[in-house]
C-alpha positions as CSV (number, residue, x, y, z in Angstrom):
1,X,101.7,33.8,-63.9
2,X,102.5,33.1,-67.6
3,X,100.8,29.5,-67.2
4,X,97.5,31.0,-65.1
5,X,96.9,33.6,-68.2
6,X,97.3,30.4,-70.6
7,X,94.1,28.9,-68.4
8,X,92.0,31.6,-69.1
9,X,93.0,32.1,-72.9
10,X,91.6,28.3,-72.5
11,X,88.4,29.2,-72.1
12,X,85.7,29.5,-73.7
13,X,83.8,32.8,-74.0
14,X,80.8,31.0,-72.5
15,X,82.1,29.6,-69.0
16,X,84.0,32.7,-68.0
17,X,80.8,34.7,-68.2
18,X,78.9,32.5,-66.2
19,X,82.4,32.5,-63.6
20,X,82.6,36.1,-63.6
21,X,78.4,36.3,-62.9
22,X,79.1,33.4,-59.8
23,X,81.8,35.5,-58.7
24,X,79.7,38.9,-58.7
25,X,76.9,37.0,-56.5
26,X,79.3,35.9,-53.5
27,X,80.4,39.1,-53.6
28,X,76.8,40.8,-52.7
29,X,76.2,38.1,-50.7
30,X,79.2,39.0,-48.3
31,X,78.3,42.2,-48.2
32,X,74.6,41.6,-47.1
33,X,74.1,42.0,-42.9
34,X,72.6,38.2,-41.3
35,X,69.1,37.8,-40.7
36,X,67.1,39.3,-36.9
37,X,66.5,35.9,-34.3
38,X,63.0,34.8,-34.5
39,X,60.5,36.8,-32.3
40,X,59.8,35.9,-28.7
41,X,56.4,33.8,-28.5
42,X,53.2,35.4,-26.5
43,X,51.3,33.1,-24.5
44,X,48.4,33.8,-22.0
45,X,48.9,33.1,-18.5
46,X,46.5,32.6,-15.6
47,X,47.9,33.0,-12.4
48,X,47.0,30.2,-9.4
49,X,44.9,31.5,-6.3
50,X,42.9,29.7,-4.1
51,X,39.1,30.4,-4.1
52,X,36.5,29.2,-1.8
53,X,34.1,27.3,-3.6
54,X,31.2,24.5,-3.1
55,X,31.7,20.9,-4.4
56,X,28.4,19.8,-5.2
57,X,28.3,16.0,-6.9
58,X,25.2,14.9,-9.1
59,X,23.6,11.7,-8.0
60,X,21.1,9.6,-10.7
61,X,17.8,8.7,-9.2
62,X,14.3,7.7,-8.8
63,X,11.3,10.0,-7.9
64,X,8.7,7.5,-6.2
65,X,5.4,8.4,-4.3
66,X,5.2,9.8,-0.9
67,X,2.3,7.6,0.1
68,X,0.7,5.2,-1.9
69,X,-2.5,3.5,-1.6
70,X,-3.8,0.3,-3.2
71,X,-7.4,-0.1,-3.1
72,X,-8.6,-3.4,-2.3
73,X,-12.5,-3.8,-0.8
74,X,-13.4,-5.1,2.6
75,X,-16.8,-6.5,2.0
76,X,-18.1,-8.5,-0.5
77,X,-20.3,-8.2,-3.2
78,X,-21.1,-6.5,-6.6
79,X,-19.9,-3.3,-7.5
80,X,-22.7,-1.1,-8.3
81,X,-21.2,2.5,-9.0
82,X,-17.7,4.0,-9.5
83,X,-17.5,7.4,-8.4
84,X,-14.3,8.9,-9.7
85,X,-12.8,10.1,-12.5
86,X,-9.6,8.2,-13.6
87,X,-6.3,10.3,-13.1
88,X,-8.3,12.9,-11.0
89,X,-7.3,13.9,-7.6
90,X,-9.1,12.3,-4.3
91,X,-9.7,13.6,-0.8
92,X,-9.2,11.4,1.8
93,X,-12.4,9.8,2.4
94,X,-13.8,10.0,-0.5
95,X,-16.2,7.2,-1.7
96,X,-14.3,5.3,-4.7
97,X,-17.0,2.6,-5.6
98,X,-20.5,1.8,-4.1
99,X,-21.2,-2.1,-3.5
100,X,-24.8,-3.3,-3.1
101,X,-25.6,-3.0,0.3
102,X,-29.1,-4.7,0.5
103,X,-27.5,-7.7,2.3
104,X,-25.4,-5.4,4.8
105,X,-28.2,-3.6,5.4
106,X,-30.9,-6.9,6.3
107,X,-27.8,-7.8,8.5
108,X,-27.7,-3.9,10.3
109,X,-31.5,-4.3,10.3
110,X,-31.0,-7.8,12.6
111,X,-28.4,-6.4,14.7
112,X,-31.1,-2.9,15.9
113,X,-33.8,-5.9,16.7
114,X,-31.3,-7.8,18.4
115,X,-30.4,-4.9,20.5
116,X,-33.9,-3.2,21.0
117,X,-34.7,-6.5,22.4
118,X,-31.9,-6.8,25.0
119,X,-32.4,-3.5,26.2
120,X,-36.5,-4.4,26.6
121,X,-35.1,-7.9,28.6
122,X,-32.5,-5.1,30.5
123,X,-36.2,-2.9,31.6
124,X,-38.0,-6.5,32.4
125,X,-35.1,-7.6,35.4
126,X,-35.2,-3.8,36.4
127,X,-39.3,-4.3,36.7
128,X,-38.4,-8.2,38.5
129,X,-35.9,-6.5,41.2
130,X,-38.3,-3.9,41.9
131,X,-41.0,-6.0,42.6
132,X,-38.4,-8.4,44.4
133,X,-37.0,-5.0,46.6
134,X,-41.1,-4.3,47.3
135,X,-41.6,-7.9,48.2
136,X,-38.2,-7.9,50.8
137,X,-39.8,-4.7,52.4
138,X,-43.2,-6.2,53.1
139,X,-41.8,-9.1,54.3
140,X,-39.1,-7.8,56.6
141,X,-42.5,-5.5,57.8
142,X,-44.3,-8.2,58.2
143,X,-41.5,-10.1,60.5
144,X,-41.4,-7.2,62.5
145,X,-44.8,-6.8,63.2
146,X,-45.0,-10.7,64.2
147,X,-41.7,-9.9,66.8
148,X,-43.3,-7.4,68.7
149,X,-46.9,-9.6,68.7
150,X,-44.7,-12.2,70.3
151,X,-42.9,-9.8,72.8
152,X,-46.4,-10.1,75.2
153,X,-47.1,-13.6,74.8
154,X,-43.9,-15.0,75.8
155,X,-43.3,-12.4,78.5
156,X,-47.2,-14.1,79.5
157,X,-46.1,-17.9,78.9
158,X,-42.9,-17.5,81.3
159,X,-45.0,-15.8,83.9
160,X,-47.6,-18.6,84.1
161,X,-44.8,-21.1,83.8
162,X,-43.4,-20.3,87.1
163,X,-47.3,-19.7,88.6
164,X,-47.6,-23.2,87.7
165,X,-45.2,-24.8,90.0
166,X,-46.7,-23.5,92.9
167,X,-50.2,-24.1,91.3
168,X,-51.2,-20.4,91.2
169,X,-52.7,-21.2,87.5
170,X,-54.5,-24.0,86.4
171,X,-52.6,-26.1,83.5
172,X,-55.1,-25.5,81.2
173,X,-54.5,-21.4,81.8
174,X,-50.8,-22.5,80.7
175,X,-51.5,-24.7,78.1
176,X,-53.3,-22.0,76.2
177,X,-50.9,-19.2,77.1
178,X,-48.3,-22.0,75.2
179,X,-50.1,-22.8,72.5
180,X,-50.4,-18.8,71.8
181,X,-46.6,-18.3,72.1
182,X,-46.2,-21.5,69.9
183,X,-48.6,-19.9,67.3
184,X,-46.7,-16.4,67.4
185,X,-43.2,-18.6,66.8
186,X,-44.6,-19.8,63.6
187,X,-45.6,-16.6,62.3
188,X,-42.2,-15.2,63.1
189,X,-40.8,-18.2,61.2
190,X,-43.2,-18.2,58.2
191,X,-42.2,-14.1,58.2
192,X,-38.5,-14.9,58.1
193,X,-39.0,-17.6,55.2
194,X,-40.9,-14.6,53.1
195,X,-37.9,-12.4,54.2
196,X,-35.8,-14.8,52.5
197,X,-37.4,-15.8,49.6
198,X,-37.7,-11.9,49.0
199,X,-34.0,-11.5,49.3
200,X,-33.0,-14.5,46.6
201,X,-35.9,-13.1,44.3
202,X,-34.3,-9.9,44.5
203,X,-30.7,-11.8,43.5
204,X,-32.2,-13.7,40.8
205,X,-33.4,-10.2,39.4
206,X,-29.8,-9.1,39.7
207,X,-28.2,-11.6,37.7
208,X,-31.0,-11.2,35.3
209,X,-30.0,-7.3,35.0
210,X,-26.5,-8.4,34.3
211,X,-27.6,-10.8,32.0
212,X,-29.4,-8.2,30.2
213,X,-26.9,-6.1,30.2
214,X,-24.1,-8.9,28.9
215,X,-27.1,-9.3,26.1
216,X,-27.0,-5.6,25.4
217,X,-23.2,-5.5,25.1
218,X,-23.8,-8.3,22.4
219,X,-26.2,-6.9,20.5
220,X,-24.4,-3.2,20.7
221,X,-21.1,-5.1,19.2
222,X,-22.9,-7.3,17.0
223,X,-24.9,-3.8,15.6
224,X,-21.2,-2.4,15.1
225,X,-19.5,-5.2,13.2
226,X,-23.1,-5.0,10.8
227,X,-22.6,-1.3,11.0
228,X,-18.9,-1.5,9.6
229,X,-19.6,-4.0,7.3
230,X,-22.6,-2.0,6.0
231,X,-20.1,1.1,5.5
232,X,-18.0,-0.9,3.8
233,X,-20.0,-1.3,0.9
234,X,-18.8,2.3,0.3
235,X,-14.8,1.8,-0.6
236,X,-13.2,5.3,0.7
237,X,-10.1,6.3,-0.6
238,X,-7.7,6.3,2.6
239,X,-5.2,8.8,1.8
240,X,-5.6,12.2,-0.8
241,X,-3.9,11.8,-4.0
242,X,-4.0,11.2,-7.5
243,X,-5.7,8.1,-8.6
244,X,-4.9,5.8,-11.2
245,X,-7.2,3.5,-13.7
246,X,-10.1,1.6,-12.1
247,X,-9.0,-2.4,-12.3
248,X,-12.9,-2.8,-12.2
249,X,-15.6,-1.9,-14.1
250,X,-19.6,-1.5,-12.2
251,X,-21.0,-5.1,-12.3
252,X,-18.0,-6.9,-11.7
253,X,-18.1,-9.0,-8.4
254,X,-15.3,-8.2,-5.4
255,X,-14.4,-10.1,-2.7
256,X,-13.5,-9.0,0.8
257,X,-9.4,-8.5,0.7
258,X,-9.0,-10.4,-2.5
259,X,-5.9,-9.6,-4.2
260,X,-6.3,-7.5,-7.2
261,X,-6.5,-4.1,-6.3
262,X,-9.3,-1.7,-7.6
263,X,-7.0,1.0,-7.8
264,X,-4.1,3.1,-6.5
265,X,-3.7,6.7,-5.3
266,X,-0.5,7.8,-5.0
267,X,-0.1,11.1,-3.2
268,X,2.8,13.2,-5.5
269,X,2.9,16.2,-3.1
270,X,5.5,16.0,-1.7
271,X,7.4,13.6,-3.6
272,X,10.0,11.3,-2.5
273,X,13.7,11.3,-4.5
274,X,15.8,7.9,-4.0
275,X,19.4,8.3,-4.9
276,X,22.2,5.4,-4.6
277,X,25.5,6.7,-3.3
278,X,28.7,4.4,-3.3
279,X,30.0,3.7,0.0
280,X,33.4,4.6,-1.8
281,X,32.4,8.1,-2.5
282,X,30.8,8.1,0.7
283,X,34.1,7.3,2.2
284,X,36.2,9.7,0.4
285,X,33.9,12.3,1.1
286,X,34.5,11.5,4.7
287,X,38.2,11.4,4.4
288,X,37.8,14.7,3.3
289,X,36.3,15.7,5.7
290,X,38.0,14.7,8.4
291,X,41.3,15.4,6.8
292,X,40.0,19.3,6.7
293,X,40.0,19.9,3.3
294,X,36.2,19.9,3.0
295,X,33.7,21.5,5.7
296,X,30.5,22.0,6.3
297,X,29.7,18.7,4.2
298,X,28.5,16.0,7.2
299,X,24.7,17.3,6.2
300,X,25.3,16.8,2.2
301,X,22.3,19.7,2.1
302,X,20.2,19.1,-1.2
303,X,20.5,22.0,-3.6
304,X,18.6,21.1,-6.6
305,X,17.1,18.6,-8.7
306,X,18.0,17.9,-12.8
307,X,15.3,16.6,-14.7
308,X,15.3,14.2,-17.6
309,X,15.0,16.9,-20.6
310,X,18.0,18.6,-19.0
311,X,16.2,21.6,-17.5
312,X,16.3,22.2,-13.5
313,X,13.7,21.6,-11.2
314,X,12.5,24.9,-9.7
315,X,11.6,23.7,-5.9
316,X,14.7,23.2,-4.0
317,X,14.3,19.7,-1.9
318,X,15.7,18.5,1.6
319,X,17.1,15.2,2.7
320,X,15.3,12.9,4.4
321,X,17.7,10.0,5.7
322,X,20.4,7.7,4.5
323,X,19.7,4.0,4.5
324,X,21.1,1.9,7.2
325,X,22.4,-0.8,5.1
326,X,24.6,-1.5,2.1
327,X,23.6,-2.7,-0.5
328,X,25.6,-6.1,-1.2
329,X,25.2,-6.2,-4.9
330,X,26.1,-2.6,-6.1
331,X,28.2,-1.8,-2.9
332,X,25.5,1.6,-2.3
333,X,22.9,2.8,0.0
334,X,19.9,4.6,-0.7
335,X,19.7,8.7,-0.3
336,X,16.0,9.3,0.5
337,X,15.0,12.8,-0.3
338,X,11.9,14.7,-0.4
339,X,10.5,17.4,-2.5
340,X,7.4,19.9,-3.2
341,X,5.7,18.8,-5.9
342,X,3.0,22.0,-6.1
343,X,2.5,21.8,-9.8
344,X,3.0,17.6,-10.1
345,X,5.8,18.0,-12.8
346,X,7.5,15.3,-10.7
347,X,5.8,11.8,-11.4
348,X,6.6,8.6,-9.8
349,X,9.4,6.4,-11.6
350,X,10.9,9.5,-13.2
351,X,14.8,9.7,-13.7
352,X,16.4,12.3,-12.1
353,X,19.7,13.7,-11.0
354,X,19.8,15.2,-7.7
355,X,22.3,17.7,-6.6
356,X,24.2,16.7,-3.1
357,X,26.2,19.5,-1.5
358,X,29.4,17.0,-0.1
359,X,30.9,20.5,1.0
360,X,33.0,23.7,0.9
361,X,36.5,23.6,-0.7
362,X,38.1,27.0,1.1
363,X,41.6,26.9,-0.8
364,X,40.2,25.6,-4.0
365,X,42.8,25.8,-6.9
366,X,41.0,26.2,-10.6
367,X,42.6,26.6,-13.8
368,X,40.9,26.8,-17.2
369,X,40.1,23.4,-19.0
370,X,42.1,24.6,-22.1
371,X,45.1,24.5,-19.8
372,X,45.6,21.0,-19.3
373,X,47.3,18.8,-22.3
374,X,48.2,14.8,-21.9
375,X,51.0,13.2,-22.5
376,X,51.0,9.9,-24.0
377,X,50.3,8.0,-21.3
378,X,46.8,9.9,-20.3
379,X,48.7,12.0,-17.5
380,X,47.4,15.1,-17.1
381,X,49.9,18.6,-17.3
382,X,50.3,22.5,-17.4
383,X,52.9,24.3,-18.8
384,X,54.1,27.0,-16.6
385,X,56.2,30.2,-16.3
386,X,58.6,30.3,-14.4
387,X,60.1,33.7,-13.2
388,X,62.9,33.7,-15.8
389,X,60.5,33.2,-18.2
390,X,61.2,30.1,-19.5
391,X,58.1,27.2,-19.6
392,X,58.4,24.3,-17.5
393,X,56.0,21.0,-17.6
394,X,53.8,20.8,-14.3
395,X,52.1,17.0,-13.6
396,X,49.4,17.9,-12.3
397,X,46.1,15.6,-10.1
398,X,42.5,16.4,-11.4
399,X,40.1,16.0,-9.1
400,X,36.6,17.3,-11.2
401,X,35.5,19.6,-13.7
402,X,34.3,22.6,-11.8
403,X,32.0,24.4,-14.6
404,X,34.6,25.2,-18.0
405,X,37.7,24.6,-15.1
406,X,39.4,21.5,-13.7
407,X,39.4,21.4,-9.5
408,X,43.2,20.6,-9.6
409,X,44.1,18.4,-6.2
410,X,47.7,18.5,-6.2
411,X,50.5,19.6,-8.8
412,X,50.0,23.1,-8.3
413,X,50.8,25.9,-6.0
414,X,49.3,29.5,-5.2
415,X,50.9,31.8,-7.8
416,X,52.0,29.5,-10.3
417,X,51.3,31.3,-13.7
418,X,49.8,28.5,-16.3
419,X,49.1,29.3,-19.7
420,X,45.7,28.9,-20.6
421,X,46.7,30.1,-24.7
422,X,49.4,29.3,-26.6
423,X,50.3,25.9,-25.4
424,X,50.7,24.5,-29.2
425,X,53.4,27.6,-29.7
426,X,56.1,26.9,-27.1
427,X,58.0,23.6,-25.1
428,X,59.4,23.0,-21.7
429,X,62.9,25.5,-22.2
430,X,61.7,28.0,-24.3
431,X,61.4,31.5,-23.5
432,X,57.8,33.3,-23.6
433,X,56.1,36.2,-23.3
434,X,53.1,36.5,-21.0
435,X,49.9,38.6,-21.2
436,X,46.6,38.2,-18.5
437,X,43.9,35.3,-20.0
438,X,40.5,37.0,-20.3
439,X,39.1,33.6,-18.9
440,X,35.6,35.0,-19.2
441,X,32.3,34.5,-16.6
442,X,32.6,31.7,-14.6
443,X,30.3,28.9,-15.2
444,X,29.1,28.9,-11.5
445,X,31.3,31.6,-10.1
446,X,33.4,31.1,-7.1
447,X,30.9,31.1,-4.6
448,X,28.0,28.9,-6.1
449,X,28.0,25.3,-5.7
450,X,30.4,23.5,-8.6
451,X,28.8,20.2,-9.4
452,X,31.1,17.0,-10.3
453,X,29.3,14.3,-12.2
């Protein structure tokens, strides 16, 4: 004890106060109480129910005429008059360009003449088998009338032929009775030769009526093709539509069918939509499907069309058919679609991106974009609460975005709670306290188709 005061006396003044201060402060510090455990994080949770919704994919495509026709002439000559107004609309029928007819119509001219003289050789052979029918009923009158004359004398000639033998006439009584009957013979004959030259006049004036009438035939045709060609010289516009710039200006000279067009008319209402569609999507979509987690998709309905700037297009389309062949080089087939084009916003050659319903999802499972964090590899997870309340790591399958939600297509079960906010706060392990996530409206809303692009 004697040596411990000896240490102090050693001293200085200076180092025991600064001693007895160190020794005050670990005294208040034992006697302060330890400090409270950190506070329990908050997060916001969003709990998993499936929800029917409709998958809806968006396509890239073409908008392309519904008819289109090029406007070539069919006669030949020189254009004298356009009559249309370029980029107006045509009727059907409506004369395009005038060509000089003048040699179409000398031609038409010939072809009448032609005709009105086959139908005046058609009247002559009617006039020739007339006159052969009157000549065939005198005759045949006349043969009868030399008949009967002849009944009496030969009755007479046989009588005295047979008074003869037994002398009871003399020979010249007979001779003249013969010569009578001999004279009434030739006049039947020379009646039956008129008979017969009446009958082949009458068949010389019927093949001359059919030759007429083969003439007629002719000349009707031959009066059609000038007629045609004469029409011609008007070029009609075939189909109603818009038409384009004139190739042509009046002057210029056109052949029949040569190969520059004169113009094009394109109608644009309707309008046709081409889209390409993978045969791999096609596939899946079939998988789908037929694996039953998609219905009502077989038709893939059109329900709307995008536009270039962005903005939708107000007429809702229809589909058409699906191409019947692959193809080779891009592994697709052609969607054809086809839409009302009152107002002809849609123009030919115009990108677009239709909207194909492939079906409804009926146990669709949505969580909020926000939710869903990667690791370092690119895999997709959730953090969830589990009912003790500690947060466990979910790997999760995207399938799409759904609106401002991811479709998710496995990882996930119906009332799982995920949280939406917060995810920076806590890690797998840690304890949390949960509160609802006001995810606000819905993008499309559960029942309104959810596009994937």
């Amino acid at each position: 004890m004697l040596r411990t005061r000896m240490l102090f006396v050693g001293i200085s003044g200076q180092t025991a106060t600064i001693l007895m201060l160190v020794g005050i402060s670990l005294t208040g510090c034992r006697g302060k109480e330890a400090p409270p455990p950190p506070p329990v994080p908050e997060v916001a949770t969003v709990e998993v129910q499936p929800q029917r919704i409709v998958l809806t994919k968006e396509l890239p495509g073409r908008t392309s005429a519904y008819l289109v026709a090029q406007i070539r002439p069919q006669a030949t000559g020189i254009i004298q008059k356009r009559l249309f107004t370029e980029g107006a609309v045509v009727e059907a029928n409506d004369v395009l360009y005038q060509i000089d007819p003048k040699t179409y119509a000398a031609a038409y001219a010939n072809a009448e003449a032609a005709l009105a003289a086959s139908k005046a050789n058609h009247q002559t052979a009617l006039a020739s088998r007339d006159v052969a029918n009157a000549s065939l009923a005198a005759a045949k009158a006349a043969l009868s009338r030399a008949e009967a004359a002849a009944v009496p004398i030969r009755l007479r000639e046989e009588r005295f032929k047979e008074l003869l033998t037994s002398k009871a006439v003399s020979e010249q009584d007979y001779d003249e009775v013969a010569a009578a009957l001999k004279q009434a013979d030739a006049g039947i004959e020379s009646a039956v030769a008129a008979v017969q030259s009446a009958e082949a006049d009458i068949v010389r004036s019927q093949a001359g009526i059919q030759a007429a009438l083969a003439a007629i035939q002719t000349a009707e045709a031959a009066l059609e093709t000038a007629r045609i060609g004469l029409d011609y010289t008007q070029i009609r516009a075939p189909i109603g539509g818009r038409i384009g710039r004139s190739n042509v200006t009046t002057g210029a000279l056109v052949t029949a069918n040569q190969p520059l067009d004169l113009a094009t008319v394109q109608q644009l209402d309707p309008i046709y939509v081409d889209v390409p569609q993978a045969t791999a999507d096609w596939l899946r979509l079939q998988q789908r499907l037929s694996d039953g987690r998609l219905t009502n998709g077989a038709k893939q309905a059109i329900t709307g069309l995008i536009l270039e700037d962005g903005s939708r297009y107000s007429h809702a389309g229809e589909l058409k058919f699906r191409e019947v062949s692959v193809e080779p080089m891009t592994g697709s087939f052609v969607l054809r679609m086809v839409f009302p084009n009152p107002d002809g916003v849609l123009l030919p050659g115009m990108f677009v991106r239709a909207i194909v319903e492939e079906g409804v999802n009926e146990k669709a499972i949505l969580v909020p974009q926000e939710s869903v964090a990667r690791n370092t590899k690119g895999e997709p997870y959730v953090l969830i609460v589990a009912e003790d309340g500690k947060v466990q790591q979910r790997k999760i399958v995207i399938d799409r975005a759904v609106g401002n939600k991811w479709l998710i297509a496995s990882g996930l079960d119906p009332g799982d709670q995920v949280i939406a906010e917060g995810l920076q706060k806590v890690r797998p392990g840690a304890v949390v306290r949960t509160v609802k996530h006001n995810s606000g409206p819905q993008a499309r809303g559960a029942e309104a188709p959810a596009a994937a692009k």
